[in-house]
C-alpha positions in Angstrom: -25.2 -15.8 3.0 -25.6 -14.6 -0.4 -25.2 -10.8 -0.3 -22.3 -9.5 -2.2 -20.0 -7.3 -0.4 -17.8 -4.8 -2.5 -15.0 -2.9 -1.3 -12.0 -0.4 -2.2 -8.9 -2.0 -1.6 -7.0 1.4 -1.1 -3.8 2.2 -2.6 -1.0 3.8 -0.3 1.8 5.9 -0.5 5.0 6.1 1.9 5.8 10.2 2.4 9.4 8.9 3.5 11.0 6.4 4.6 14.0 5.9 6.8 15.9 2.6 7.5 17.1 2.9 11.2 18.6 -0.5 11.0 18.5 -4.3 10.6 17.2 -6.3 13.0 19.6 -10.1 13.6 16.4 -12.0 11.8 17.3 -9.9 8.8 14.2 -7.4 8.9 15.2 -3.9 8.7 13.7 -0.9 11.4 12.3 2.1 10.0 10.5 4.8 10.2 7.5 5.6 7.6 4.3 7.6 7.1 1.9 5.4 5.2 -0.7 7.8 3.5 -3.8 6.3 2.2 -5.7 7.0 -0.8 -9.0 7.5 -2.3 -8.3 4.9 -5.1 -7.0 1.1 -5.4 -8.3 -1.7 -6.3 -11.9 -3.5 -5.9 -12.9 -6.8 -4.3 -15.8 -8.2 -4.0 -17.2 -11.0 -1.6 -19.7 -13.0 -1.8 -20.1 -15.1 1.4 -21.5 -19.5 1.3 -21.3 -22.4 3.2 -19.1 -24.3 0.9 -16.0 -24.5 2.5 -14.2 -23.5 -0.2 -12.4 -20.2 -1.2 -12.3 -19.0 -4.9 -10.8 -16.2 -6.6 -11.8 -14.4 -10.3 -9.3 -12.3 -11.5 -8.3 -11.5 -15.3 -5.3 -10.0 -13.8 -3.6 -12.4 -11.7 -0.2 -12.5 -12.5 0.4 -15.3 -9.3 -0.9 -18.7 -9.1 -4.1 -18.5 -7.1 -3.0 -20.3 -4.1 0.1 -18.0 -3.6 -2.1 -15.0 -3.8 -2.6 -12.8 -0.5 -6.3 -12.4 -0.9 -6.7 -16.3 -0.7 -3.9 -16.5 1.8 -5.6 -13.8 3.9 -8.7 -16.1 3.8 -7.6 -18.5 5.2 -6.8 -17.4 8.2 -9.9 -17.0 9.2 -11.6 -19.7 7.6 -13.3 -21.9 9.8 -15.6 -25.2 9.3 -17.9 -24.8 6.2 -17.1 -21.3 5.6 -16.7 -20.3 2.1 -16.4 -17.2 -0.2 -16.5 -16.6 -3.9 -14.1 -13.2 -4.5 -13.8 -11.3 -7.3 -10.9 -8.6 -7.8 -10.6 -5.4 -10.3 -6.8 -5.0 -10.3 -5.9 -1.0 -10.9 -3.2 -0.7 -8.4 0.2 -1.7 -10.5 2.6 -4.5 -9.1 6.0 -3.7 -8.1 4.8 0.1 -7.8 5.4 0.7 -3.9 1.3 1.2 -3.5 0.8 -1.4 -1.1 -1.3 -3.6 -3.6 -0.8 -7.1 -2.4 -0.7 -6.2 1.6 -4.4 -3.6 0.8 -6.3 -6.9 -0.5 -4.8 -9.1 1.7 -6.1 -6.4 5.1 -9.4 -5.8 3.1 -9.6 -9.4 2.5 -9.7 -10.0 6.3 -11.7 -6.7 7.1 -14.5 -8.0 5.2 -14.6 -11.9 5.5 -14.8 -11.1 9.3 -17.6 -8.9 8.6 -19.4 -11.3 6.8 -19.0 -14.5 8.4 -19.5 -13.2 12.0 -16.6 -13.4 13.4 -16.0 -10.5 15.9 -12.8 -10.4 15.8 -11.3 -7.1 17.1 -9.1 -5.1 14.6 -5.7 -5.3 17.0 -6.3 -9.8 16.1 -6.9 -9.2 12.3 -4.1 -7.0 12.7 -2.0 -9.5 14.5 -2.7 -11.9 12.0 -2.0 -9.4 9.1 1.6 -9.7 10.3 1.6 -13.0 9.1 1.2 -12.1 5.4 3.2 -8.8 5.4 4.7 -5.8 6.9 2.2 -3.6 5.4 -1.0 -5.7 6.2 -1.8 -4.1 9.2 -1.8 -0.4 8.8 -4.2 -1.2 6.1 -6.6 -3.8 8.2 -6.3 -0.2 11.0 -7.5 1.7 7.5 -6.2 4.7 8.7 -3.3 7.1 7.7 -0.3 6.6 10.6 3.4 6.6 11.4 5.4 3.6 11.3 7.9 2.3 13.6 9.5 -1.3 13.9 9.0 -3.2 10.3 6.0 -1.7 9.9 4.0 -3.2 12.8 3.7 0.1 15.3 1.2 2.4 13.8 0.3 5.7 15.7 -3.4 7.1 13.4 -2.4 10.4 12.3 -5.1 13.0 10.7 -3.0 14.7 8.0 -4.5 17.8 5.2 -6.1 15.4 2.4 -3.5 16.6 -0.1 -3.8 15.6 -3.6 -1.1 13.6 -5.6 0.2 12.9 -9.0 1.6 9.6 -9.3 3.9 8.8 -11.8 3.8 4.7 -12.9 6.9 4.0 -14.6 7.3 0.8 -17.2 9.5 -1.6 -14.8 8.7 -3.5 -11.9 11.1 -2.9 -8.8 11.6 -6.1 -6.5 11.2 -5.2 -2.7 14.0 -7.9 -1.7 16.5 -6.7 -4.1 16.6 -3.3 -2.8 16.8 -4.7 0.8 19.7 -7.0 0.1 21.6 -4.4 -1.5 24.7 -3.4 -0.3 24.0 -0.2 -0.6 21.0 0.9 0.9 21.7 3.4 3.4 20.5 1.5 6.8 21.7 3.8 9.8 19.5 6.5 9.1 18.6 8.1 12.7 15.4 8.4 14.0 13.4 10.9 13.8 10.7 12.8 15.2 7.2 13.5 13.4 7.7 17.5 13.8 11.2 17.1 12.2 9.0 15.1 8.6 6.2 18.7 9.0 9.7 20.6 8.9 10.7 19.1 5.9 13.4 16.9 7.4 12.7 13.5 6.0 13.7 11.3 2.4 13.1 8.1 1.0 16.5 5.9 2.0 15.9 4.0 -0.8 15.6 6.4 -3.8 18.8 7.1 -5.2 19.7 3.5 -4.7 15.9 3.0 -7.3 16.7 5.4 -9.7 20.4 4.0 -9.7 19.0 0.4 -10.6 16.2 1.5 -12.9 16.7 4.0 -15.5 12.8 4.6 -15.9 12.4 5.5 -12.1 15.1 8.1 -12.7 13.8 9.7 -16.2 10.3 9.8 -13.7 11.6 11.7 -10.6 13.5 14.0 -13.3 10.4 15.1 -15.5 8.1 15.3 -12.2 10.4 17.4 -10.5 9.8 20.0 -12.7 5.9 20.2 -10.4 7.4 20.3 -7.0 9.4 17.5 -5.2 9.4 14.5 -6.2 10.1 11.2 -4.5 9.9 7.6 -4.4 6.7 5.3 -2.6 8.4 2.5 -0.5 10.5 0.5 -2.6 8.5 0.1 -5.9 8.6 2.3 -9.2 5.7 4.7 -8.7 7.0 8.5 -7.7 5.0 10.9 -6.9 4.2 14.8 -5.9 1.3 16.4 -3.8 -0.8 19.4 -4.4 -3.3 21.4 -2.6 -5.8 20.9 -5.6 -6.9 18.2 -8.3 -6.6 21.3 -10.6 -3.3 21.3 -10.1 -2.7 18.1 -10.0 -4.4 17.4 -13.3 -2.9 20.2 -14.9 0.6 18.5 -14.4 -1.2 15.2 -15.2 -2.1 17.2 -19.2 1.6 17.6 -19.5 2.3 13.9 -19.4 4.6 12.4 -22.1 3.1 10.4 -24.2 2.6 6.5 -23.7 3.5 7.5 -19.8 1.0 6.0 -16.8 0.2 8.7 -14.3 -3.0 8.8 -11.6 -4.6 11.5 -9.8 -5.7 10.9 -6.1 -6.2 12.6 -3.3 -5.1 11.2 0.0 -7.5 10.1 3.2 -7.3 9.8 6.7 -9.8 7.3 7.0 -10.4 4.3 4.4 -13.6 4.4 2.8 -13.8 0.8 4.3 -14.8 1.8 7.6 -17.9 3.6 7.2 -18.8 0.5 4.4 -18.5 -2.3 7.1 -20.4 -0.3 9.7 
């Protein structure tokens, strides 16, 4: 039990996102296509029989025992299990990449792995729900349509676009926007040929770039590449492409002292072919 296991955590972005409603336990029903990415963050794992879970990180910005990834342990933890885990933050907090819920799912994904535990992916999925909406479409590591909060994922194989993500200098908080008053929340449902068609948004945008000045001056300048839109309910905004050369040749235009990242989108995480 001394091997060290490293992993991508990957980075996600929401295509759209519609609010259908609010459920009486104040969750709110949508409808989403998380799209996952060749690029996030990296944890490593390094498996013992200390029964103890530690976490390195130069950019924890949480105390250690509120953090997902040691949350995420355990849940599995059992007995004299341990694991020392090390994380290279890249994804930004507050951006709408899916940071927390991605090292929380990989968290799971590979402590499983490692300590032999067999558990099938709809369990670790299951108990992803515990630690966030967006845990389990990253423990299924696939690309996929979302229904419910989140929980129903249909896998979806979509062209591996590339996108330019914009990273602007605030921090948007996930339960301000959903206590809102005026977050649109009767958006109707819609079906997946109707988001090929071009008939889909992000509920949540204008209400962002209403709030935060940044996230509009964003969506403004990268509009002027193709459309531009919002990821969940963070700061980051972003546009796709057919090529990195594209992509990049926005990317050469960037303001300076603005954050932008190039990536190109997966239907499969990287993770599944490293835990086979």
């Amino acid at each position: 039990m001394t091997a060290t296991l490293s992993l991508l955590s990957p980075a996600k972005l929401n295509l759209f996102l519609h609010i259908t409603g609010r459920r009486p336990d104040g969750y709110h029903q949508l409808q989403t296509l998380f799209q996952l990415l060749n690029w996030g963050d990296q944890l490593h794992f390094t498996p013992n029989r200390s029964g103890t879970i530690t976490l390195d990180s130069i950019d924890l910005d949480i105390p250690v025992e509120e953090n997902l990834i040691i949350r995420a342990a355990r849940l599995l933890q059992q007995g004299s299990l341990g694991a020392h885990i090390t994380l290279n933050k890249h994804i930004p907090a507050g951006g709408g990449l899916g940071g927390g819920s991605s090292n929380a799912a990989t968290t799971l994904l590979a402590l499983n792995h490692l300590w032999g535990l067999n558990m099938a992916p709809t369990e670790l999925q299951t108990r992803g729900g515990e630690l966030g909406a967006d845990v389990p479409v990253f423990v299924g590591a696939r690309t996929a349509w979302a229904e419910g909060i989140g929980e129903i994922l249909t896998p979806i194989d979509l062209p591996e676009q590339w996108f330019f993500i914009l990273v602007p200098d605030c921090h948007v908080s996930t339960s301000e926007i959903f206590s809102h008053q005026q977050l649109t929340r009767n958006s109707p449902p819609i079906k997946m040929a109707s988001f090929f068609e071009g008939g889909s948004r992000n509920d949540c945008q204008q209400l962002v770039r209403h709030l935060y000045p940044e996230v509009d001056k964003a969506l403004k300048w990268l509009a002027n590449f193709g459309e531009a839109r919002l990821t969940g309910t963070g700061a980051c905004v972003f546009a796709s492409f057919s090529t990195a050369s594209e992509a990049r040749a926005a990317q050469r235009q960037l303001p300076h002292n603005w954050a932008g990242i190039v990536t190109q989108g997966v239907n499969e995480s990287p993770i599944l072919k490293a835990l086979v």
